[in-house]
N, C-alpha and C positions, 0 to 999 in steps of 0.2 A: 574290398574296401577295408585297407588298415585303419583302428581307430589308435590315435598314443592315449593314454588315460593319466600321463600327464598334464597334457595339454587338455582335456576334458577337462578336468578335475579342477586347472587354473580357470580354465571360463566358468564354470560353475561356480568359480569362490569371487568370479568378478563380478557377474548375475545378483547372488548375493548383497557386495558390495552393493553395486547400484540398485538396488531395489530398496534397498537400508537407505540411502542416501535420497531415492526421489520421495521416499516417506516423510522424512526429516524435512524435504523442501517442501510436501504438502500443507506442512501443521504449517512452518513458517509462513507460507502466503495465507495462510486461512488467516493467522496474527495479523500480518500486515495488511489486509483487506479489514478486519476489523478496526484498525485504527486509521485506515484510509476513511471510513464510512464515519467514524467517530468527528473527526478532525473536518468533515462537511458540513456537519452542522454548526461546529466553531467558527466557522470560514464565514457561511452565511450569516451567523447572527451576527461576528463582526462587521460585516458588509453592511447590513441593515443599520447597525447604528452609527455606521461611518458616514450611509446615506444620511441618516435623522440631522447628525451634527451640521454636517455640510447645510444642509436644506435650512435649517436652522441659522445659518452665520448669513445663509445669502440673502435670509429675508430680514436681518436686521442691518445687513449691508446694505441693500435695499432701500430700508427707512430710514436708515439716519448719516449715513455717509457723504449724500448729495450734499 
């Protein structure tokens, strides 16, 4: 079993590569999972006061629109 240690030597430097590279992708999703999680609690407090407003217009719609 001939080995070329050219051809070794290239997979080893690809290896490398990729392993640099799924590293860089790791920290990147950890970021974006944190501002995924950030940006939920934005979502729902606007939700909540979009509820409030609404609930709001429809009982003065309600009272005095008839």
């Amino acid at each position: 079993m001939d080995i070329d240690l050219v051809q070794y030597g290239q997979i080893i430097s690809k290896v490398d590569t990729l392993e640099k590279e799924v590293g860089e992708m790791k920290a990147d999703l950890k970021v974006l999972l944190e501002l995924a999680n950030k940006s939920k609690g934005g979502f729902w407090v606007g939700m909540t006061i979009a509820s409030m407003i609404g609930g709001v217009i429809h009982f003065f719609a309600e009272r005095f629109v008839r």
